[in-house]
TINULO-214760 format. One record per residue: x, y, z of N, C-alpha, C in turn. Coordinates in steps of 0.001 Angstrom, whole numbers, padded with zeros to 6 digits, always signed. Last residue first. Example, Ala and Ser with C-alpha at 12.3 -4.5 7.8 and 13.67 -1.06 7.14 Angstrom:
<bakes>
+012850-002250+007080+013670-001060+007140+012900+000030+007870/+013190-005690+007800+012300-004500+007800+013200-003300+007800/
</bakes>
This chain:
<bakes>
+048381+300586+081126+048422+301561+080518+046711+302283+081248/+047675+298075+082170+048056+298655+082787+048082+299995+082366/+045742+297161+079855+044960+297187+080834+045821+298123+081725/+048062+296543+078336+047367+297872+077437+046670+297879+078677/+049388+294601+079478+049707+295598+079198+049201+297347+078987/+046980+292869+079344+047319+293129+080089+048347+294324+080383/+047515+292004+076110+045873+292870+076929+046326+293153+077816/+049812+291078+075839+049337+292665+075276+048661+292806+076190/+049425+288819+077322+050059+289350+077905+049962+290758+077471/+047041+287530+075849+047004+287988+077559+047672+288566+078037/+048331+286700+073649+047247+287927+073730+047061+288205+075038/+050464+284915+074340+051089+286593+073907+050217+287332+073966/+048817+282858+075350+049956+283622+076406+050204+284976+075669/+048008+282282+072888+046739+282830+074171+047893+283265+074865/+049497+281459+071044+048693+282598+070849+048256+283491+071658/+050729+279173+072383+051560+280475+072968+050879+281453+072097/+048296+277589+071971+048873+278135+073487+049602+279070+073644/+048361+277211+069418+047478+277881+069840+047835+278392+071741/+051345+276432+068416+050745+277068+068283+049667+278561+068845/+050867+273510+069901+051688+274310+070568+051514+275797+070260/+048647+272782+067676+048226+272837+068971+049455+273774+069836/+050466+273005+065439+048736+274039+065430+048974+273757+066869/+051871+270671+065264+052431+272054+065724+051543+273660+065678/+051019+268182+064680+051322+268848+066130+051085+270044+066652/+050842+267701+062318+050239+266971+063029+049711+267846+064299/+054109+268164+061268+052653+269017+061329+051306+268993+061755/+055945+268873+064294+055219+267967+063153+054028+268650+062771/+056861+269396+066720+057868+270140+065522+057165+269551+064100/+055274+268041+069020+055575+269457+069065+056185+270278+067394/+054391+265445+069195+054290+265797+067995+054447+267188+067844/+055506+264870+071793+056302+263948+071276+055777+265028+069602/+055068+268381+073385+055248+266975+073154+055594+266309+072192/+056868+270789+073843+055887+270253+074578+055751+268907+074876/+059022+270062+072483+058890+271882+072797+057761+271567+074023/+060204+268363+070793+059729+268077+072132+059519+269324+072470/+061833+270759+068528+061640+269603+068991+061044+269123+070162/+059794+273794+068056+060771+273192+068480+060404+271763+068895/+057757+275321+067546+058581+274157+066287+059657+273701+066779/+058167+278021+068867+057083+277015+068015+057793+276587+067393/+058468+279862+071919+059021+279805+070284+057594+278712+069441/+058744+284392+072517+058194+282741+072611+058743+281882+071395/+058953+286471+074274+059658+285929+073442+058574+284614+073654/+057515+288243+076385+056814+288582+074922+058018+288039+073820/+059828+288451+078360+058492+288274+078448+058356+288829+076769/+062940+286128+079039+062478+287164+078341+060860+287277+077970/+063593+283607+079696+064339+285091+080089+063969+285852+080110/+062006+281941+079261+062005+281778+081036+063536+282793+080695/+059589+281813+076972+060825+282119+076866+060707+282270+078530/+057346+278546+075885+057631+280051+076385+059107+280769+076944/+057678+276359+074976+057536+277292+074362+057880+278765+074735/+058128+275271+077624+056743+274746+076664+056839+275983+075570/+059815+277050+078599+059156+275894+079191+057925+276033+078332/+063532+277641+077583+061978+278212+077435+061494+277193+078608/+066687+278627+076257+065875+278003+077413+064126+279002+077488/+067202+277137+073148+066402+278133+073544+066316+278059+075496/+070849+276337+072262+069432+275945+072879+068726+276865+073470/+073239+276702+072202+072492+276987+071583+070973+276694+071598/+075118+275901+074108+074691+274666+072937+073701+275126+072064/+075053+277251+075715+076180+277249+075367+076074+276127+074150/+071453+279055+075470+072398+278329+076526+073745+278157+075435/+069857+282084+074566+070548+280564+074346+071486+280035+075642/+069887+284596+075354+068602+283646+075558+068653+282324+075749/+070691+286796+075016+071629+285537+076004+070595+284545+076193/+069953+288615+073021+069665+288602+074141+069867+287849+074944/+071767+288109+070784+072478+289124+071271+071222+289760+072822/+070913+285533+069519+072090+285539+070520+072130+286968+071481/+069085+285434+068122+068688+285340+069460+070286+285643+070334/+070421+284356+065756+069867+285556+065491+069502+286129+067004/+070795+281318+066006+071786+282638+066197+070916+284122+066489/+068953+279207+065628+068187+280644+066723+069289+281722+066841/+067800+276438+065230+068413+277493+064340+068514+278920+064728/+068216+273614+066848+067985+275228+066583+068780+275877+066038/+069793+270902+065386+069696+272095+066410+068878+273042+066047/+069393+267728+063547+069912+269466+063510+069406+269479+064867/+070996+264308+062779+070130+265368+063243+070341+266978+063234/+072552+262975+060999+073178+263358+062684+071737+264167+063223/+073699+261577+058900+072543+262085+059246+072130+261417+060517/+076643+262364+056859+075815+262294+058231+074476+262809+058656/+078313+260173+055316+076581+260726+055232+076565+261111+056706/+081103+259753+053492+080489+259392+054672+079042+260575+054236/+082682+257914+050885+081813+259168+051107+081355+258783+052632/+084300+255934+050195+084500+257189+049143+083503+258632+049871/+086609+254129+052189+085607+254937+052188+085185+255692+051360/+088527+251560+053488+088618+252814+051694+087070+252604+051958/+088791+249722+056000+088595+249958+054732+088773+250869+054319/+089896+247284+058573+089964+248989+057944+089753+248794+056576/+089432+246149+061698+089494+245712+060518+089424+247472+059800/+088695+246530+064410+090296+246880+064377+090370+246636+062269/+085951+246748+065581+086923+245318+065860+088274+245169+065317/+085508+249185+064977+085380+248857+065977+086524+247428+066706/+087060+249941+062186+086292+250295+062768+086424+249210+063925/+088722+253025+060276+089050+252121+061146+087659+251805+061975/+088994+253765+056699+088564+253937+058111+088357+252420+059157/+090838+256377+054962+090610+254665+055594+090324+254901+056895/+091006+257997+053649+090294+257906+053497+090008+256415+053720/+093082+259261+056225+093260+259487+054625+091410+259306+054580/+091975+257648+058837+093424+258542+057809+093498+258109+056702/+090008+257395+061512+089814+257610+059901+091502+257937+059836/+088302+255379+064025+089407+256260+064080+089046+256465+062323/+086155+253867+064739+086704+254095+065871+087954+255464+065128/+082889+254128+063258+083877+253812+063210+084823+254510+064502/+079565+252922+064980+080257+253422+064291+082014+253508+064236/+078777+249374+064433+079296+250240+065999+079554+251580+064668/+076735+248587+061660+077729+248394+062342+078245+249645+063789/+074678+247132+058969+074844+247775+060200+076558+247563+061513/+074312+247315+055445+075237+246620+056932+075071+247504+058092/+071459+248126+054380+073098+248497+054110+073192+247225+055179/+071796+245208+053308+071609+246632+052302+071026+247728+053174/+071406+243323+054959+072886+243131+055012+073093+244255+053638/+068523+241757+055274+069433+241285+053633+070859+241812+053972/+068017+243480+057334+068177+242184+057474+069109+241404+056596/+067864+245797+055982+069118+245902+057100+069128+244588+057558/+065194+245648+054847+066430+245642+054322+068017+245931+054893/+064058+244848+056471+064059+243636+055453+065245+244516+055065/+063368+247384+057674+063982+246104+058706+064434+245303+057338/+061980+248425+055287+063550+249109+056026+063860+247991+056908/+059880+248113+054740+061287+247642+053704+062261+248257+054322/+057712+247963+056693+058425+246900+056467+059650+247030+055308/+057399+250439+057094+056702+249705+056538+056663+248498+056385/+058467+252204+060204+058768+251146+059014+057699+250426+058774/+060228+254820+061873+058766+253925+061476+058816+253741+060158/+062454+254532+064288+062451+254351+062790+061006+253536+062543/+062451+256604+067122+062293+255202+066527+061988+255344+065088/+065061+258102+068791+064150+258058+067800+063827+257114+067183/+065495+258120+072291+066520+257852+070982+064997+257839+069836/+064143+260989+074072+064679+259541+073748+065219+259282+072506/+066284+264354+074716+065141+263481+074040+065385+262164+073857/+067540+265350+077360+067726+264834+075945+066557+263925+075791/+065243+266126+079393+066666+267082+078703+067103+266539+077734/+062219+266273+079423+063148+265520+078964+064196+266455+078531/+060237+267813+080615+060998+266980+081555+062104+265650+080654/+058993+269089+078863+060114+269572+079809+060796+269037+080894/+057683+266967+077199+058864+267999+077023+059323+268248+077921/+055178+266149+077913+056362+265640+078523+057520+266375+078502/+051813+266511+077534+053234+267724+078340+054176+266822+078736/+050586+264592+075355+050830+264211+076481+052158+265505+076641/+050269+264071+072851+049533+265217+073290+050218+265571+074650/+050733+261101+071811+050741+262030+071163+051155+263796+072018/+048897+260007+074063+050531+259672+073656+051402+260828+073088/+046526+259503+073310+046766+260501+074379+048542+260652+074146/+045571+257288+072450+045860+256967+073536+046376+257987+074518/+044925+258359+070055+043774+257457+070886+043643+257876+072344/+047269+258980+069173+046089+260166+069482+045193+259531+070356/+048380+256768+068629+049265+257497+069421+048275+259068+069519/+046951+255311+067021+046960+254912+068137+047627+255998+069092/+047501+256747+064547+046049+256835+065123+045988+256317+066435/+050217+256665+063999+049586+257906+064542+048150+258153+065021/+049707+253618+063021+050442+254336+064652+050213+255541+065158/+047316+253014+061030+048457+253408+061412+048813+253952+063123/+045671+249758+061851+045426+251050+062353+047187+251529+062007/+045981+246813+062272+045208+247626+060788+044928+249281+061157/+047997+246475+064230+046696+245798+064358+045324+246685+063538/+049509+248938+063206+049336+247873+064181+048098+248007+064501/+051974+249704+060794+050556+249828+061014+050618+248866+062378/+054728+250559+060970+053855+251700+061129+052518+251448+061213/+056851+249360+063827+055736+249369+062782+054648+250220+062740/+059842+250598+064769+058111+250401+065068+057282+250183+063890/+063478+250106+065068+062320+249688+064429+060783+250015+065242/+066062+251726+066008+065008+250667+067015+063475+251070+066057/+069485+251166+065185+067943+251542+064730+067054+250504+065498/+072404+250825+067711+071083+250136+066602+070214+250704+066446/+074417+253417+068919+073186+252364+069108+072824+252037+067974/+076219+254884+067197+076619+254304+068524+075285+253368+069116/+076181+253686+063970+075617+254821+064824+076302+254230+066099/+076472+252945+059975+076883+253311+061520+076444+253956+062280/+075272+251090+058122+074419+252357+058868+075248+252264+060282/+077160+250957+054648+077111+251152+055905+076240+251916+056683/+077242+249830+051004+076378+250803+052230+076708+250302+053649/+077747+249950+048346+077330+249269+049557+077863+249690+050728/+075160+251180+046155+076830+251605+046468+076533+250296+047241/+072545+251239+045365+073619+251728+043925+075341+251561+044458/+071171+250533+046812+070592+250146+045752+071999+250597+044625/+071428+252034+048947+072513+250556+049399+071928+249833+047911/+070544+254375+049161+072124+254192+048561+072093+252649+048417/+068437+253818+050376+068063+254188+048917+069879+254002+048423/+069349+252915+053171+068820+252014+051948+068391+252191+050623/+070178+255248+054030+071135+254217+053713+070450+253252+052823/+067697+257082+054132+069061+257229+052972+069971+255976+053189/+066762+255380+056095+065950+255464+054685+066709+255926+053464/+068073+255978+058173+068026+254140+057782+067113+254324+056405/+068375+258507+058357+069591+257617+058199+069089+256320+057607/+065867+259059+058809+066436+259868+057537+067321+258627+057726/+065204+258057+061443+064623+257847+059980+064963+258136+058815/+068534+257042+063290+067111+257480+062495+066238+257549+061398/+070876+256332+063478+070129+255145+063495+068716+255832+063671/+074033+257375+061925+073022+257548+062230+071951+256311+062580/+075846+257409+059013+076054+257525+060257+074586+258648+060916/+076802+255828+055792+075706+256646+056566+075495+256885+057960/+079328+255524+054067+079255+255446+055278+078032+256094+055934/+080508+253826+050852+079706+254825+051698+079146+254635+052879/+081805+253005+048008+082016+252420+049381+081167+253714+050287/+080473+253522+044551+081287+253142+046041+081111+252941+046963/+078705+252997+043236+078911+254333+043151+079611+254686+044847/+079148+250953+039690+078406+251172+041170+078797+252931+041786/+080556+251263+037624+080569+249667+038408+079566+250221+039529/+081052+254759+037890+081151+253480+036845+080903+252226+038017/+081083+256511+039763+080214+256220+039050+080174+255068+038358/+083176+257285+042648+083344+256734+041181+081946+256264+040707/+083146+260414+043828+082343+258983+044127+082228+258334+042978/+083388+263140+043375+084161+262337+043583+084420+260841+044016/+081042+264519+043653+081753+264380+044740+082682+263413+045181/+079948+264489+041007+080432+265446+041208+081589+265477+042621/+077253+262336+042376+077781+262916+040956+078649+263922+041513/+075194+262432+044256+076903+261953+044365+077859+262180+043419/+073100+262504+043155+073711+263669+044208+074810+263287+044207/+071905+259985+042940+072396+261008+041641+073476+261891+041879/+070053+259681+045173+071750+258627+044469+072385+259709+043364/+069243+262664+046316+068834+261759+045914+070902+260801+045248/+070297+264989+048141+068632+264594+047603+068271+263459+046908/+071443+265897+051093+071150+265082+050482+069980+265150+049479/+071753+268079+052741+072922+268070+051710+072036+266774+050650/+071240+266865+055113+070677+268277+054761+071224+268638+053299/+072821+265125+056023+071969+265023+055240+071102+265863+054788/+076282+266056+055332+075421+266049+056126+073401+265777+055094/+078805+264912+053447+078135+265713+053348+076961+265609+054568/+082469+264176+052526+081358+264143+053947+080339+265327+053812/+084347+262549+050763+083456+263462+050295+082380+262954+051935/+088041+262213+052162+087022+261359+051128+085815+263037+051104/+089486+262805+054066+089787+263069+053020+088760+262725+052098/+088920+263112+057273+088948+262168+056679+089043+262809+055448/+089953+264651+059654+090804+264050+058819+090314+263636+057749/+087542+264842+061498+088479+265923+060834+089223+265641+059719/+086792+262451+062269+086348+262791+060793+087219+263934+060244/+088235+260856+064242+088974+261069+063064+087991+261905+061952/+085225+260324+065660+086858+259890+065885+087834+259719+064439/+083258+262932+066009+082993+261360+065546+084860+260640+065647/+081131+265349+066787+082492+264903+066850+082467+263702+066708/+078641+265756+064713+079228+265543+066016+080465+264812+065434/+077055+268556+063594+077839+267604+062858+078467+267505+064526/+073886+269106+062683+074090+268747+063908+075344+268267+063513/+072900+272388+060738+072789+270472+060930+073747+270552+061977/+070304+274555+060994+072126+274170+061902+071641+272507+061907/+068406+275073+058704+069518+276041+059069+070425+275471+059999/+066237+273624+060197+067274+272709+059317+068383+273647+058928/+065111+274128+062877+066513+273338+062443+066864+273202+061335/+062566+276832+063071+063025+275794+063055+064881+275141+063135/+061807+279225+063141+062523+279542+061940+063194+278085+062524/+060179+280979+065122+059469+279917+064698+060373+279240+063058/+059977+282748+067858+061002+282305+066920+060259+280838+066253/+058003+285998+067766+057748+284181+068297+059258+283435+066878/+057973+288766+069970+058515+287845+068908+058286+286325+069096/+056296+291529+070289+056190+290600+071296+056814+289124+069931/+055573+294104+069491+055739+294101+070993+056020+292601+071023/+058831+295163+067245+058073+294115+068019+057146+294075+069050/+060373+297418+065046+059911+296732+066501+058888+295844+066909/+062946+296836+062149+062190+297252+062830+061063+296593+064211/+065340+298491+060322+064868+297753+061923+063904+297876+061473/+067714+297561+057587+066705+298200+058293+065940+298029+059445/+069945+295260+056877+070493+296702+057523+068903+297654+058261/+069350+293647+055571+069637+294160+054689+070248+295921+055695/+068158+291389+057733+069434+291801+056841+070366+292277+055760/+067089+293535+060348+066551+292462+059081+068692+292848+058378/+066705+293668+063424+067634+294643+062549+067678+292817+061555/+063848+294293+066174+064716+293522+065025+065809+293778+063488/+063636+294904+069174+063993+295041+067916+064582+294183+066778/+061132+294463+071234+061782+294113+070649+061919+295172+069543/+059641+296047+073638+059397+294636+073141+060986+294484+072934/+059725+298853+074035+057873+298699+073492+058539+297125+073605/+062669+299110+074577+061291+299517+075671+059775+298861+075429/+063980+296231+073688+063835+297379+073637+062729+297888+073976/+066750+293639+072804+065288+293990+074189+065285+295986+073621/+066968+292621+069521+067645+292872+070827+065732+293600+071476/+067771+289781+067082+066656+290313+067800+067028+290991+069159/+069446+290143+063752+069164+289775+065208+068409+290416+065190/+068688+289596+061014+070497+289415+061841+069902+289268+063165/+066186+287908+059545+066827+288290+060536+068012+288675+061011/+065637+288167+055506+066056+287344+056936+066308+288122+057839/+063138+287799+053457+063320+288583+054895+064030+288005+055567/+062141+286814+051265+063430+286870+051111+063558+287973+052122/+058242+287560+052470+059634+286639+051867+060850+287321+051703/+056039+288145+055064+057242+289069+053898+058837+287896+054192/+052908+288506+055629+053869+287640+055003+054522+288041+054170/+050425+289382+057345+051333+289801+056539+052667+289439+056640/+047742+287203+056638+048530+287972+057506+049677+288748+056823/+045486+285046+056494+044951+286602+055969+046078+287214+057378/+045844+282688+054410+046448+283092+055465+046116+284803+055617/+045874+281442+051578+044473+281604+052477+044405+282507+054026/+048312+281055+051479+048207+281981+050126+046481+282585+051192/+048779+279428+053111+049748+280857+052940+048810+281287+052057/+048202+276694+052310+047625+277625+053243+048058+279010+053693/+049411+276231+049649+048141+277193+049557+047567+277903+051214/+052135+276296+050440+051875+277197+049939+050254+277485+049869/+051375+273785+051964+051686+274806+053171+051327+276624+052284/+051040+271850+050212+050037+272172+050898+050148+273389+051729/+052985+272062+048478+052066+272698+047863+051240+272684+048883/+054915+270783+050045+055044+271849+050015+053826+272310+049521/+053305+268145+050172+053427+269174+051454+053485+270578+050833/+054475+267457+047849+052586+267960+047864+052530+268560+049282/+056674+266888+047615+055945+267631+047045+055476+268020+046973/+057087+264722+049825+057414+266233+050126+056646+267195+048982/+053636+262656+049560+055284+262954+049313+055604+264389+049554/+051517+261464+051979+051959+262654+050854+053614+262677+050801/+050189+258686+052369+051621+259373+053267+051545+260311+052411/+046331+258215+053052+047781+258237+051980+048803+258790+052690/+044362+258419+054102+045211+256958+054021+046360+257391+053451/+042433+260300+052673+043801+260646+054181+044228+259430+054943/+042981+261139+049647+043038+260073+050046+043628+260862+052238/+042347+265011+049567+042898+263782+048939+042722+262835+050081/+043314+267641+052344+043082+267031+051371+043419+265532+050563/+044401+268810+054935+045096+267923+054044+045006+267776+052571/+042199+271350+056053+042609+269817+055537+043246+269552+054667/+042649+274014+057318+042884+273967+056347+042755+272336+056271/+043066+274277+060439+041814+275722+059629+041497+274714+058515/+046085+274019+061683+044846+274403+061771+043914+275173+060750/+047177+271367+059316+047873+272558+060082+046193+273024+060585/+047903+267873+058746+047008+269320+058737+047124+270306+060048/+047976+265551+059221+048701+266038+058806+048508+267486+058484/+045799+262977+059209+046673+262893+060619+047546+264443+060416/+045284+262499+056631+044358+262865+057715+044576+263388+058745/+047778+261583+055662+047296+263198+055031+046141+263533+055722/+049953+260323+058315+049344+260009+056551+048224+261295+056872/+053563+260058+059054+051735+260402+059208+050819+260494+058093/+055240+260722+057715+055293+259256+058393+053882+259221+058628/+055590+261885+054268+055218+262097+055764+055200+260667+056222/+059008+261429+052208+056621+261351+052539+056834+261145+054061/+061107+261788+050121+060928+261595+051440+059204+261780+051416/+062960+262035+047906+062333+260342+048108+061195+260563+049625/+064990+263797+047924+063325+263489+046937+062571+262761+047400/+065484+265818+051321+065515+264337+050014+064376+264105+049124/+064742+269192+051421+064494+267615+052011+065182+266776+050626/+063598+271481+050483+065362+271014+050382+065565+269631+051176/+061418+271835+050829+061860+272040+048855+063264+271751+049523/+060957+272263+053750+060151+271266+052479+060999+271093+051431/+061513+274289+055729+063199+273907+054955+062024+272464+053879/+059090+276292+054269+059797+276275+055592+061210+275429+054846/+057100+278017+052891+057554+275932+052682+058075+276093+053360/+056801+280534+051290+056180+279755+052703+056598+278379+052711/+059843+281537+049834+057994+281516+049953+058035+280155+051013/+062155+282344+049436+061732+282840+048784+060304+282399+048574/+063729+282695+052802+063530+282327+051481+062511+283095+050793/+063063+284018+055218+064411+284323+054473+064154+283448+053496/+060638+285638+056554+060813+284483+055840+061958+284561+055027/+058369+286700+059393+059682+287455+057917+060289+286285+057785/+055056+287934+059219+055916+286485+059269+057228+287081+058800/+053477+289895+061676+054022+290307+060553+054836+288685+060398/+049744+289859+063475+051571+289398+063056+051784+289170+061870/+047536+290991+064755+048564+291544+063722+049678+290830+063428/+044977+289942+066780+046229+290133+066748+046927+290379+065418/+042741+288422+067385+042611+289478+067159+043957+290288+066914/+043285+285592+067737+043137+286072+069037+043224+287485+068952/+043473+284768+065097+042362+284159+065990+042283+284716+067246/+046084+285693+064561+044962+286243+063940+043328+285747+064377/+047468+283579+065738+047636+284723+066700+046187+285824+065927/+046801+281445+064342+046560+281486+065959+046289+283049+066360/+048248+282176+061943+046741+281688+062150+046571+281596+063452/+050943+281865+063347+049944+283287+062399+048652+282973+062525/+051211+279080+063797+051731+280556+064791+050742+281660+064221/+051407+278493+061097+050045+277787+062201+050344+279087+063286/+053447+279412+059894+052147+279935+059727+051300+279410+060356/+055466+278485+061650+055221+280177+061285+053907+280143+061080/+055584+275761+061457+055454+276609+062549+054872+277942+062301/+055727+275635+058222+054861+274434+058485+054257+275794+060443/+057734+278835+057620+056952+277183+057325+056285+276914+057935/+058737+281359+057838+057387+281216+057839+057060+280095+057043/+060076+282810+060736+059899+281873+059784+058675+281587+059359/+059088+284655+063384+060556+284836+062216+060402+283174+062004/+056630+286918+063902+057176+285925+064005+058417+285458+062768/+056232+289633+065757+057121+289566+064745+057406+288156+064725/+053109+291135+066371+053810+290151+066881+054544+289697+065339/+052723+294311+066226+052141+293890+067090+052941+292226+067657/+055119+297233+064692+054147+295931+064313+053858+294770+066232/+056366+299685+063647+055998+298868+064580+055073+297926+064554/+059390+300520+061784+058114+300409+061594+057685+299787+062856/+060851+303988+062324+060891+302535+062415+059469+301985+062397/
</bakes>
C-alpha cells in the first residue's frame, strides 16, 4: 500500500490553497481529484456567473489574480486561474481520483479510491466542497409535481430548457425559481428575459449594494475586519444570505421580472397552489436551494452528524486527530468557502497538521 504524508481529497479553489500551505510547512500532500483537472465544481456553474469580489480581492495564496483588479472575472477565467495555479503547484496532483471512503487506521488513515486500490494517510484534509450534494428541501407537494424540476446545479443558461419539455415557441413558459439568494435572484432574472418568472422563497431577497460610497463591499468588509472575524462556530445555521447587487437585480424584481412571491403552499399535476389560494400551470420549477457537504465518503468514521455535516471547530475534526477540513461554509468566517478566503483557513489547519506530525515523530 502506498503511504503518503497528507491525503487531501479535492482539488479546487480549497484543495489547492490546502496544498500550497501544507508544502510551506515542509510537508508532502498527495490532492485526489475525481474530475478530470483542478477547477473544483468552476466548469459546471451557470454561464452567466462572475465573482462577487473583483480580481484584486480574489486570489488564492502565492499567485495574483491578474488583469484589471476592478474587474468581477467571469467563471471562465477563474477556471483558467485555478488551472494555472495547479500547473505552478509543486505537489502531487492525481485527477479522475475519486474517494469511496476514508477509515481510522494505526499510521492515520485509509483510503480505498474508486477503482478498488488503498491507500494510507498520516493525516486527511476533506477539501471536496458542496456542489456534489445540492440541497433539495421538502417544499409542499414537490413530490408530485409533474412538470420539469431541476436544481441549480443543473443550470447553465435559458437555452438549457430545451429538451425539458418547456414549450419554446412564444416564450419559454411559466417557471418557478425557489430561493432568495444570489444564484436564485440572478437565474430568475436571466429567465424572466425569455419566460415569466417567479422568485419564490419563505423570506424576501435582502439586497446589499455592491459599491458603497465608491468602494466595492469586499473592500469595506476587509477594512473593517468583517471579513476575517472567528464567527463560525458560533453560528449553527448560518444568517440568511444577502444578494450583492449592482443594481439590475433590485430594478429588476421592482419591474415585477421575475415576481416575487411566499413560496407555493401545495402542487397536483403541474398546478400549483400558492399562498393566497389562487393556482396556476407551471412548466418548470428551479431550485436554487443551496448545497451541503459533500463528505459521504467520511461516513464510515461517524464523523458526520445525521444531516451530514462535518462536526469540526474551525476546520478541525472534534472526532478524529489528523482529520481536518477547508472550504467549508462559515468553517471560520463569513469568507471561509471563497476564494478571497480560503488561503487563510488553509494556512491554519497547515500549522495544526505540521505540529501534530512533528509531535508524533518527537514521541517516536
Amino acid at each position: 500500500m502506498e503511504h503518503v504524508d497528507v491525503a487531501v481529497i479535492g482539488g479546487g479553489q480549497s484543495g489547492l490553497a490546502t496544498a500550497h500551505a501544507l508544502r510551506r510547512q515542509g510537508l508532502k500532500p498527495v490532492i485526489l481529484e475525481a474530475s478530470a483537472q483542478t477547477s473544483g465544481s468552476w466548469p459546471r456553474y451557470y454561464d452567466s456567473l462572475t465573482l462577487f469580489s473583483p480580481a484584486g480581492r480574489s486570489s488564492l495564496p502565492g499567485l495574483p489574480f491578474g488583469g484589471d483588479p476592478d474587474r468581477y472575472p467571469h467563471r471562465d477565467e477563474v477556471i483558467a486561474y485555478l488551472l494555472r495555479y495547479a500547473d505552478r503547484l509543486d505537489a502531487d496532483i492525481r485527477t479522475g481520483v475519486r474517494v469511496r471512503e476514508v477509515a481510522t487506521a494505526d499510521e492515520g488513515f485509509t483510503l480505498t479510491l474508486e477503482e478498488g486500490c488503498q491507500l494510507s494517510a498520516r493525516s486527511v484534509v476533506a477539501a471536496s466542497g458542496t456542489f456534489g450534494r445540492p440541497y433539495l428541501p421538502a417544499l409542499p407537494g414537490l413530490e408530485q409535481y409533474a412538470g420539469a424540476i431541476l436544481h441549480a446545479a443543473e443550470y447553465r443558461a435559458p437555452r438549457s430548457f430545451a429538451g425539458l419539455g418547456v414549450p419554446p415557441a412564444g416564450g419559454w413558459g411559466r417557471v418557478v425559481v425557489v430561493g432568495a439568494g444570489n444564484s436564485a435572484v440572478q437565474i430568475a432574472a436571466e429567465l424572466a428575459a425569455h419566460a415569466r418568472v417567479t422568485l419564490a422563497a419563505r423570506h424576501p431577497a435582502r439586497f446589499t449594494r455592491q459599491h458603497v460610497l465608491g468602494r466595492d463591499l469586499h473592500w469595506w468588509l476587509r477594512v473593517t475586519g468583517i471579513d476575517v472575524l472567528p464567527v463560525g462556530r458560533f453560528l449553527r445555521t448560518p444568517p440568511t444570505q444577502l444578494v450583492i447587487d449592482d443594481g439590475r437585480y433590485r430594478a429588476a424584481v421592482t419591474a415585477g421580472a421575475p415576481d416575487v412571491r411566499p413560496v407555493f403552499s401545495g402542487i397536483e399535476g403541474t398546478k400549483v397552489t400558492w399562498t393566497d389560494g389562487s393556482t396556476e400551470e407551471v412548466d418548470t420549477i428551479v431550485l436554487a436551494t443551496g448545497y451541503r457537504p459533500d463528505l459521504d465518503y467520511l461516513r464510515p468514521l461517524g464523523t458526520l452528524d445525521a444531516d451530514g455535516h462535518p462536526q469540526h471547530r474551525e476546520g478541525v475534526s472534534t472526532t478524529h486527530s489528523g482529520l481536518a477540513y477547508v472550504g467549508l461554509e462559515w468553517q471560520r468566517s463569513l469568507s471561509s468557502n471563497s476564494l478571497r478566503g480560503v488561503g487563510r483557513d488553509a494556512t491554519r489547519i497547515a500549522g495544526r497538521l505540521a505540529g501534530r506530525l512533528a509531535a508524533r515523530l518527537r514521541a517516536r
